[in-house]
C-alpha positions in Angstrom: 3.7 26.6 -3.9 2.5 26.9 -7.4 -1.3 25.9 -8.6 -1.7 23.5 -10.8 -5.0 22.5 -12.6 -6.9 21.8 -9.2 -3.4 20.7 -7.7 -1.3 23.2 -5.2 2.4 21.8 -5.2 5.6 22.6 -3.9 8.1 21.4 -5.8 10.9 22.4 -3.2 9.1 19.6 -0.9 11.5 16.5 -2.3 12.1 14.5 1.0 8.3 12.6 1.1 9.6 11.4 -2.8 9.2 7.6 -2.7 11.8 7.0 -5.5 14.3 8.8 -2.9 14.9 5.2 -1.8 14.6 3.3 -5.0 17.8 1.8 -6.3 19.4 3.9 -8.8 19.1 1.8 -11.8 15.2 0.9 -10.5 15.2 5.2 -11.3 17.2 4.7 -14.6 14.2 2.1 -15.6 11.6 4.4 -14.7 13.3 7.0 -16.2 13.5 5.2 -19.8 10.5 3.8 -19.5 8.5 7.2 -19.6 11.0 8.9 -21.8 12.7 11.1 -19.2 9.5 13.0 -19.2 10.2 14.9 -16.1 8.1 18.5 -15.7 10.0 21.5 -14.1 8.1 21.0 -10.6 10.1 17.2 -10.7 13.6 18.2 -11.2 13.9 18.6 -7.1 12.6 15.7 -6.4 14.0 13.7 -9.1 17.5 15.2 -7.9 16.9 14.3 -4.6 16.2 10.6 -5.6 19.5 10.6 -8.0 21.5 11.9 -5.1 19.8 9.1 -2.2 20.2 6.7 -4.5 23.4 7.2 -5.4 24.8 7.6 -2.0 23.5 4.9 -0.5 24.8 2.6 -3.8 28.0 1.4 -2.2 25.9 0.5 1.0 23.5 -1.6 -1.3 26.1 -3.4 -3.1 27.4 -5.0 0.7 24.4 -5.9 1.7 23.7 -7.7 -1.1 27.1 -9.8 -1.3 26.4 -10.4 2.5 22.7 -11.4 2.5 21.3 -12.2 -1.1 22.5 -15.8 -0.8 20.9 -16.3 2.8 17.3 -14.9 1.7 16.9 -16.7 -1.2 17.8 -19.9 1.0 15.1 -18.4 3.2 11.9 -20.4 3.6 8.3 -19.1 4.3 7.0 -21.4 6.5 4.3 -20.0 7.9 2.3 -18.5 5.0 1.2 -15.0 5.1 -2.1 -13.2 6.1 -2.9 -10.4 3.5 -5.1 -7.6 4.9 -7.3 -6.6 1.3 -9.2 -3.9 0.4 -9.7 -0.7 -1.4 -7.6 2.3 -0.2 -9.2 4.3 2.1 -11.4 1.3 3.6 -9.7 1.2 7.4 -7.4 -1.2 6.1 -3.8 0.6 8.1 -6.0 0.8 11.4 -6.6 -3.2 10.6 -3.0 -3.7 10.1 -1.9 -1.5 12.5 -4.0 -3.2 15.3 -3.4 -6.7 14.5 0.5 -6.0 14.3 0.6 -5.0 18.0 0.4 -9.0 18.5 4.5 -9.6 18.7 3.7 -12.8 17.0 3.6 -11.4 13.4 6.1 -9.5 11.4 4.8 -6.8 8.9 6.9 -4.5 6.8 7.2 -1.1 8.7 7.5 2.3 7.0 11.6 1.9 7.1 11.4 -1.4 5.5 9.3 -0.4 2.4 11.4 3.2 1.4 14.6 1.4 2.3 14.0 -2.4 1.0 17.4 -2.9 -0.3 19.1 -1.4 3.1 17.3 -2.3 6.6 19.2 -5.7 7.4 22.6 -3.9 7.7 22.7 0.0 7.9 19.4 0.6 10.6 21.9 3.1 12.4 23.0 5.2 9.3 19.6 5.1 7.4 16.6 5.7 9.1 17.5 8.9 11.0 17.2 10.1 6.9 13.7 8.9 6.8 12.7 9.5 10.3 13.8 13.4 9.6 11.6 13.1 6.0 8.5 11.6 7.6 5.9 14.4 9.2 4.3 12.9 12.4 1.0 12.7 10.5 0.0 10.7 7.3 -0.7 14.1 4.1 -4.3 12.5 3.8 -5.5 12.2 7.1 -5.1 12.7 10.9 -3.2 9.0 11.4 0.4 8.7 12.6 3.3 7.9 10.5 6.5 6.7 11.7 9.3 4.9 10.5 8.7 1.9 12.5 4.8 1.6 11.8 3.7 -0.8 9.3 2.8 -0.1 6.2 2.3 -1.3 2.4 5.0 -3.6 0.8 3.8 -1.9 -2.4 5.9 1.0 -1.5 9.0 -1.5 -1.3 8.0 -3.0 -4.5 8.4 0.5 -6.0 11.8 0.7 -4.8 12.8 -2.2 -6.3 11.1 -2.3 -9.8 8.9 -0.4 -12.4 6.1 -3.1 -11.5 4.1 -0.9 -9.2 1.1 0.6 -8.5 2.5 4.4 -7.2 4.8 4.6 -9.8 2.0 5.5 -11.6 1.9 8.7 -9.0 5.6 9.7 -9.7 4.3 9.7 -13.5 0.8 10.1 -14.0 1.0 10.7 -17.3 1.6 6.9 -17.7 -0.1 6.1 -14.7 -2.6 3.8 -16.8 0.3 1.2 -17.5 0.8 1.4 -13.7 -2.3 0.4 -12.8 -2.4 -3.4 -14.6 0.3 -3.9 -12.0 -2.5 -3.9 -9.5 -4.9 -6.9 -11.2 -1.5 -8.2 -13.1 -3.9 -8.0 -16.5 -2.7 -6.2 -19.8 1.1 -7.9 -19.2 3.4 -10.2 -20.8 4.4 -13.4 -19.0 7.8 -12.2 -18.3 6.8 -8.9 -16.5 4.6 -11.4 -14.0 7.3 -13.9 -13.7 10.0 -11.0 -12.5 6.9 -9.5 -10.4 6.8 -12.2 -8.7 10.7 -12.8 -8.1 11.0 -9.6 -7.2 7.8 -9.6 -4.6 9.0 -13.1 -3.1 12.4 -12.1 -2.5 11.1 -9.4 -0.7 8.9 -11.3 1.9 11.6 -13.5 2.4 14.0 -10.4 3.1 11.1 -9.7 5.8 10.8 -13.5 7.0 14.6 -13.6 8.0 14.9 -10.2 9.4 11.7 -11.3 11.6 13.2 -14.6 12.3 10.7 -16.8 10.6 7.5 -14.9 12.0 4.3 -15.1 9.8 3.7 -12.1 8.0 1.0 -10.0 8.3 0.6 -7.6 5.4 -1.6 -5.1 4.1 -1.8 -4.0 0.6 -4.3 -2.5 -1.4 -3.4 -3.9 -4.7 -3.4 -7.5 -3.5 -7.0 -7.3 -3.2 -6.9 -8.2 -6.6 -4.1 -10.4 -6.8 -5.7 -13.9 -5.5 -4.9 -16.2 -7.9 -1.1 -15.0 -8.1 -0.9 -14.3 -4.3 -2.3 -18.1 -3.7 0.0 -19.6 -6.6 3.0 -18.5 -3.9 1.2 -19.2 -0.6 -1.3 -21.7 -0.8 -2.4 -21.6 2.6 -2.5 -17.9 3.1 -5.2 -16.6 4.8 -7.2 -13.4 3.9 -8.8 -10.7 5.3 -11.1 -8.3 3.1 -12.5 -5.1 4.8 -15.0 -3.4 2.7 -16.1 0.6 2.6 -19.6 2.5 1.8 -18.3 3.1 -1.8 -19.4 6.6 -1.9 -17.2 7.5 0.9 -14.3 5.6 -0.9 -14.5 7.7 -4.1 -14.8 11.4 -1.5 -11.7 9.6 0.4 -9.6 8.8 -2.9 -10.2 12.4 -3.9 -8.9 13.2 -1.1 -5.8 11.4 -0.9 -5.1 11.8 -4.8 -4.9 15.7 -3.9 -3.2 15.6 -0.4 -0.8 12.6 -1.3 0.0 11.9 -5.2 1.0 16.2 -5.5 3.8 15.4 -2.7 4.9 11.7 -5.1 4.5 13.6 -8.7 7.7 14.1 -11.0 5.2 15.8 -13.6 2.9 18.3 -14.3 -0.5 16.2 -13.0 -3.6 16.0 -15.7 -6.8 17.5 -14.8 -9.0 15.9 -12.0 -11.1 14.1 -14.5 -8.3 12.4 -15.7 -7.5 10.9 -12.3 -11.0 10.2 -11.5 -11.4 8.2 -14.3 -8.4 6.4 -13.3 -10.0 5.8 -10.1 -13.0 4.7 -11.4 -11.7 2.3 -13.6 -9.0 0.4 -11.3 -12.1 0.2 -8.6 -14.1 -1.8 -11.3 -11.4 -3.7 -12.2 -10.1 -4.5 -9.0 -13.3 -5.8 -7.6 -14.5 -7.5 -10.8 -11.6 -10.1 -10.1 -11.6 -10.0 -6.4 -15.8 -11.6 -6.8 -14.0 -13.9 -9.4 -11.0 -15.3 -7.8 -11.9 -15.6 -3.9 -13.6 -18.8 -4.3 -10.2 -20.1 -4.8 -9.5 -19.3 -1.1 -9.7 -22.6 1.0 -12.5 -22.5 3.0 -11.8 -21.4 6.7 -9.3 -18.7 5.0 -11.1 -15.4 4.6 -13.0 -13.4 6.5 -14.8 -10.0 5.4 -15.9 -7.6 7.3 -17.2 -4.2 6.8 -15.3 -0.6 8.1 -18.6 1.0 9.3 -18.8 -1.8 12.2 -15.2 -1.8 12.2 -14.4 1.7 13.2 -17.7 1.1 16.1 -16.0 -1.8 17.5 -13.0 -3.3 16.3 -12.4 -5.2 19.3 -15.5 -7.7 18.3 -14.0 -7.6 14.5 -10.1 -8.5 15.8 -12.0 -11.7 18.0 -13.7 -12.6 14.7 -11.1 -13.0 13.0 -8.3 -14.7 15.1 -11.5 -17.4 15.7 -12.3 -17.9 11.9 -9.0 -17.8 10.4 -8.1 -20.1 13.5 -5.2 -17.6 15.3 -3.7 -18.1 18.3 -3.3 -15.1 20.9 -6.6 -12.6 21.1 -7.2 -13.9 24.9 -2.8 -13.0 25.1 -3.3 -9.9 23.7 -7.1 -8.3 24.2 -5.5 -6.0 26.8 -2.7 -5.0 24.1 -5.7 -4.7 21.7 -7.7 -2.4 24.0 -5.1 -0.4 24.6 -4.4 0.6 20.9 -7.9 0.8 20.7 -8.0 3.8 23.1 -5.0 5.5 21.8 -6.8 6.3 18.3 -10.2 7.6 19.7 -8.9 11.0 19.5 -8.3 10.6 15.5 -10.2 12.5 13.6 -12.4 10.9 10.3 -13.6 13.1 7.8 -17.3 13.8 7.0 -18.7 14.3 4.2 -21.1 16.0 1.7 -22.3 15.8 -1.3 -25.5 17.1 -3.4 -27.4 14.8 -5.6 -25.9 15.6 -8.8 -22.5 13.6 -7.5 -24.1 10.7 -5.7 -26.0 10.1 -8.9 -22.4 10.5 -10.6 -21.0 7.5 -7.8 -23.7 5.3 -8.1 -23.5 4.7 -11.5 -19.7 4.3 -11.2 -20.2 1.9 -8.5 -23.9 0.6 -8.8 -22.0 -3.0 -8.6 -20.9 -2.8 -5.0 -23.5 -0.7 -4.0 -26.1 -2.7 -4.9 -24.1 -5.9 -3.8 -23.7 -4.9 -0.2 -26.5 -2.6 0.1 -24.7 0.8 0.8 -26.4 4.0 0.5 -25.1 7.7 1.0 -25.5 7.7 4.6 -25.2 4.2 5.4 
């Protein structure tokens, strides 16, 4: 373990390394693109990937002759529902509970570090990243398994350099990374092949889950309306909202617990990531207030974590009945049930003196003042 700026990593701790199931010429890009700027704490983990990749190249290649063809013939159908909001605003319980309703298919935890792999090699693959998951998520007390869903965004980092955490394998350019989240600050081209490459990934999901509507979370698409609606024009939305001064202690949290186990260089000071942080809130909820009136009406609902996390049977009801879904009645038992299971997890409290909750508020006076948070709210 070696100490950082604020940071304690271990460099020897490669297998949580999200590039480990990135294509290898996905790592060559990356690789070019920030100058083979690699620190000495990323060489194992950069191996690691080289080596995965690599290995697993042959295995690619087949299932790409044997399936490309079919999933671009692939239809959506049934348009997705996109679970938005900020990290670290309850949106994996969300997805997680929702999910346990067999109707919907959602991208699990295998499907995002293996994207180009999960339709043909199941049996040879994800005992690797079953053995490289821990049983809990670094940040906090909730599960993680390979079959559990999770965030395409991961999968979208596997497959391109257009994604928001590969600005956590390089953090050095992670400012570039982070227009991949609004889709601002980028040529015409780059969003065209986003998109592509984002499509042809839900419809890898759609034919693996038989033409099930999915139902996905991803942080980053809470600022992606426009685009996300200029695929799917009948998605439908859900937007769960935080106290903002809990979000900033949480993303803290998770940038030091997290981004040190994802890093292939030597990470900047914390002011450097804070104002990161900072800026990508603003940004991502400056165009979330300016695009969701494009959502058709009858096609979002918003609701807040702090009644959420009290109740989240009364929020799952809301939403099946305003975003018109079949099957709460079906499955309130199934609901309750997962319900129960989490009460033993763990959320973290927090504290702060005046000088920082000054320092929030004016970071975040916009949505503080819009939905009338305070510290202890």
């Amino acid at each position: 373990m070696r100490k950082i700026n604020e940071f304690e990593i271990d460099p020897m701790n490669v297998t949580f390394e999200p590039l480990a199931g990135s294509t290898f010429i996905n790592i060559l890009r990356l690789l070019a693109q920030n100058r083979f700027k690699i620190d000495l704490i990323g060489f194992p983990r950069i191996l690691y990937s080289i080596i995965l990749s690599l290995s697993m190249s042959p295995m690619r290649f087949y299932e790409n002759i044997k399936f490309d063809k079919i999933i671009n013939e692939t239809k959506i159908d049934k348009h997705p529902i996109f679970i938005l909001g900020h990290w670290r605003t309850g949106t994996t319980y969300l997805h997680n509970l929702i999910s346990q309703d067999k109707q919907f298919g959602f991208p699990s935890t295998y499907h995002t570090v293996t994207p180009t792999l999960f339709l043909s090699f199941e049996k040879f693959i994800k005992p690797i990243v079953i053995n490289s998951l821990p049983e809990k998520r670094p940040q906090d007390d909730v599960d993680l398994g390979a079959d559990l869903p999770n965030e395409e965004e991961y999968a979208l980092g596997a497959l391109s350099p257009y994604s928001f955490y590969n600005g956590w394998c390089f953090p050095k350019n992670m400012g570039y990374y982070n227009n991949f989240v609004d889709l601002k600050n980028l040529s015409k081209n780059t969003v065209d092949n986003f998109k592509k490459i984002y499509l042809h990934y839900l419809k890898k999901l759609t034919y693996f889950y038989d033409g099930k509507q999915l139902i996905l979370k991803n942080p980053s698409n809470t600022s992606r309306i426009k685009f996300l609606l200029d695929i799917f024009p009948d998605a439908k939305f859900v937007n769960i909202i935080r106290n903002p001064y809990h979000v900033f202690l949480s993303m803290k949290r998770n940038i030091e617990k997290e981004m040190i186990l994802y890093t292939l260089q030597k990470p900047p000071k914390w002011e450097f990531f804070e104002k990161s942080m900072v800026d990508m809130y603003k940004r991502m909820f400056t165009k979330y207030f300016n695009e969701k009136k494009f959502i058709k009406k009858g096609k979002l609902v918003e609701i807040k974590y702090e009644d959420f996390i009290l109740n989240p049977l009364i929020d799952i009801e809301r939403i099946y009945s305003e975003l018109n879904l079949d099957g709460f009645n079906k499955n309130k038992e199934i609901f309750m049930e997962y319900i129960k299971s989490q009460s033993k997890i763990k959320t973290q409290k927090y504290r702060i003196d005046e000088i920082t909750k000054n320092k929030i508020y004016n970071y975040f006076k916009f949505t503080i003042d819009k939905w009338q948070y305070n510290f202890e709210t």
